[in-house]
N, CA and C of each residue as an Amber inpcrd file, in Angstrom:
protein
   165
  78.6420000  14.5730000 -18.2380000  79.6090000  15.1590000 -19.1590000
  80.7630000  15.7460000 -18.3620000  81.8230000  15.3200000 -18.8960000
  83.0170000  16.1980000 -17.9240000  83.0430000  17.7760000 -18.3510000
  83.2200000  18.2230000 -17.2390000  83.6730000  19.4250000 -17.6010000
  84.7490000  20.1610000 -18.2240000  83.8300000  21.1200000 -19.6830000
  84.7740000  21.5840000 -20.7190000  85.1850000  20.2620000 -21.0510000
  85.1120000  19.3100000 -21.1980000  85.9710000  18.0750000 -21.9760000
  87.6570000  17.8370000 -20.9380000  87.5830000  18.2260000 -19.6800000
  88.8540000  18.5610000 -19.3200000  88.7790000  18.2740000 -17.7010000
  89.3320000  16.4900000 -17.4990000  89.4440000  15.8740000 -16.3560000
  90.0940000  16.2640000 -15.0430000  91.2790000  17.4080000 -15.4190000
  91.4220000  18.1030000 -13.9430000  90.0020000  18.9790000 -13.6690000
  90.1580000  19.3510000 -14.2380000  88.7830000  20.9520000 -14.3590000
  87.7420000  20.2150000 -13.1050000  87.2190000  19.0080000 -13.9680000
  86.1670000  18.1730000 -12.8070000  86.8630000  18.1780000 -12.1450000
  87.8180000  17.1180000 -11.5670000  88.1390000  16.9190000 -10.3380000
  88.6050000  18.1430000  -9.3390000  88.9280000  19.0390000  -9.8440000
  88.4750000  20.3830000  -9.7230000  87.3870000  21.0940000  -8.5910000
  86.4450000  20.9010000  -9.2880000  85.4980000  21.0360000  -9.4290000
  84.5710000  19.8120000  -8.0170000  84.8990000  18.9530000  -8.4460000
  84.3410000  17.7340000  -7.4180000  85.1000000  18.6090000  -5.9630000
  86.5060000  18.6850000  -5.7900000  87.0230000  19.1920000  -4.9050000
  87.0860000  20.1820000  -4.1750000  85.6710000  21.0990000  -4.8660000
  85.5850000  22.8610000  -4.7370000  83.9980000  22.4430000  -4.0940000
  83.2810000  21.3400000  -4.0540000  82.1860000  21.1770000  -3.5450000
  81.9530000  22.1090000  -2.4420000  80.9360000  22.8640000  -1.6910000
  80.7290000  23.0590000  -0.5410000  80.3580000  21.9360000   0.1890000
  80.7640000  21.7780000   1.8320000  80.8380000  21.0400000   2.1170000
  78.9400000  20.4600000   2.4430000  79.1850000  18.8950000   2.4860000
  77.6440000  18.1170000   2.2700000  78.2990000  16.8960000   3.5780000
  76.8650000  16.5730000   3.6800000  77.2990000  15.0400000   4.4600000
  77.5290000  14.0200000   3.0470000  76.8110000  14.3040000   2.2360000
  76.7470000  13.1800000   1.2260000  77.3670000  13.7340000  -0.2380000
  78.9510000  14.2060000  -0.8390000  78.6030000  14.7590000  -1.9370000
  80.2610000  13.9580000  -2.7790000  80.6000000  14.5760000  -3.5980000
  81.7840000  13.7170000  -4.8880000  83.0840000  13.9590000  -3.6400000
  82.8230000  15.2460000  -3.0470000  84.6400000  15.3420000  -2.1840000
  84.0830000  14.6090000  -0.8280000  83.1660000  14.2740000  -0.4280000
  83.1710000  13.5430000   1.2840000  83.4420000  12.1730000   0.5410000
  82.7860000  11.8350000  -1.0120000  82.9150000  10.4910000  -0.4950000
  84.3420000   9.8370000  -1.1990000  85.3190000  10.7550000  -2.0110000
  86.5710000  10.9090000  -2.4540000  87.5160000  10.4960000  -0.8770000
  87.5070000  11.3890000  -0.0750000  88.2860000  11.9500000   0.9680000
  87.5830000  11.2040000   2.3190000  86.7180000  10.8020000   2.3460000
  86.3360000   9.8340000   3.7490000  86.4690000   8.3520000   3.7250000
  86.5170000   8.3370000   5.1370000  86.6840000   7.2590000   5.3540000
  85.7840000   5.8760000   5.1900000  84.5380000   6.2820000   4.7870000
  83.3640000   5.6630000   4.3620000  83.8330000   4.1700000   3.6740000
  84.2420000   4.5870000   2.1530000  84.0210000   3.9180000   0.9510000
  85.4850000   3.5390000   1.4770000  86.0580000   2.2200000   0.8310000
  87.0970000   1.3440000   0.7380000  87.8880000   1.5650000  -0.6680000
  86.9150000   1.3390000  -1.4050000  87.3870000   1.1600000  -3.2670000
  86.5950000   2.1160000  -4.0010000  87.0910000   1.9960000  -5.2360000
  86.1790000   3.4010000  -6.2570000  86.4150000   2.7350000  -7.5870000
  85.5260000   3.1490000  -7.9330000  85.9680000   2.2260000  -9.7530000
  85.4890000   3.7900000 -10.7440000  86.5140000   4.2170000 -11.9320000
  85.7480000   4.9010000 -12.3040000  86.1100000   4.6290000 -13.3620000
  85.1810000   5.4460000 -14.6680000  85.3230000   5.2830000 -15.8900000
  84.9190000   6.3900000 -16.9400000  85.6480000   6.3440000 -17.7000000
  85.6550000   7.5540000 -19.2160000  85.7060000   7.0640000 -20.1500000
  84.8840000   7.7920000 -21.3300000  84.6370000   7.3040000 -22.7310000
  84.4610000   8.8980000 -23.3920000  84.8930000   8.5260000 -24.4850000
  84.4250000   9.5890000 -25.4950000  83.4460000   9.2660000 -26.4900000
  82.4700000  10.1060000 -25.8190000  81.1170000  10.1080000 -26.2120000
  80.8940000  11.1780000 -27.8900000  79.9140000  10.7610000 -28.6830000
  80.2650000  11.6860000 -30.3240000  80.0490000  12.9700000 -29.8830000
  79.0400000  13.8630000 -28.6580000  78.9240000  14.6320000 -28.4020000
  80.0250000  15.6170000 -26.8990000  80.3240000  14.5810000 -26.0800000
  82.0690000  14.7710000 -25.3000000  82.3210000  13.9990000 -24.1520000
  83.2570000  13.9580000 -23.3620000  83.4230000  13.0390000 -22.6900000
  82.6480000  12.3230000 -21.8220000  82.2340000  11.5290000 -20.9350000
  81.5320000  11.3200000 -19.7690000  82.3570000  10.5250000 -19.2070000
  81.9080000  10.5950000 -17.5440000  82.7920000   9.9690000 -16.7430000
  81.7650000   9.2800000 -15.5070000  82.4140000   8.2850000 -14.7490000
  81.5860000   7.5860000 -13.7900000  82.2010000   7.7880000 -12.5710000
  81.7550000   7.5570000 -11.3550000  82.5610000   6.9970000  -9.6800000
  81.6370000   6.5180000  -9.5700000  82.1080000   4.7170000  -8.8260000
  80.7110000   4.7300000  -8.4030000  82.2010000   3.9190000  -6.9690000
  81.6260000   4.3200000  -5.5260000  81.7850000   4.2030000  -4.5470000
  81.8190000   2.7220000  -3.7660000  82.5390000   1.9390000  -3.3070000
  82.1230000   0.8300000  -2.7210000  82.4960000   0.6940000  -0.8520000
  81.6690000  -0.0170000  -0.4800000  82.4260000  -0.1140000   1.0970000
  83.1040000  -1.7130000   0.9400000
C-alpha cells in the first residue's frame, strides 16, 4: 500500500531508509541494478505500488 495514498510520501520514505546492504534506497541509488520497472493501481481499498529491480 502506498503511503497515506501519497507517492512522494513513499518515495520519501524509501529514501529515509537507514542505511542496509540490501534495502528500496541501495537498490534505487546503486550501481547494482541497470533497469527498474514499476507499477501503480488503484486498488477499492488504496493505492499499491511495485519496483521490481533488474541487472
Amino acid at each position: 500500500k502506498i503511503w497515506n495514498g501519497n507517492v512522494d510520501a513513499l518515495h520519501i520514505e524509501f529514501m529515509n531508509e537507514p542505511w542496509a546492504p540490501i534495502n528500496h534506497r541501495t537498490n534505487i541509488m546503486g550501481a547494482a541494478f541497470r533497469r527498474v520497472g514499476v507499477g501503480a493501481v488503484n486498488g477499492p481499498d488504496a493505492m499499491y505500488m511495485t519496483m521490481v529491480f533488474c541487472r
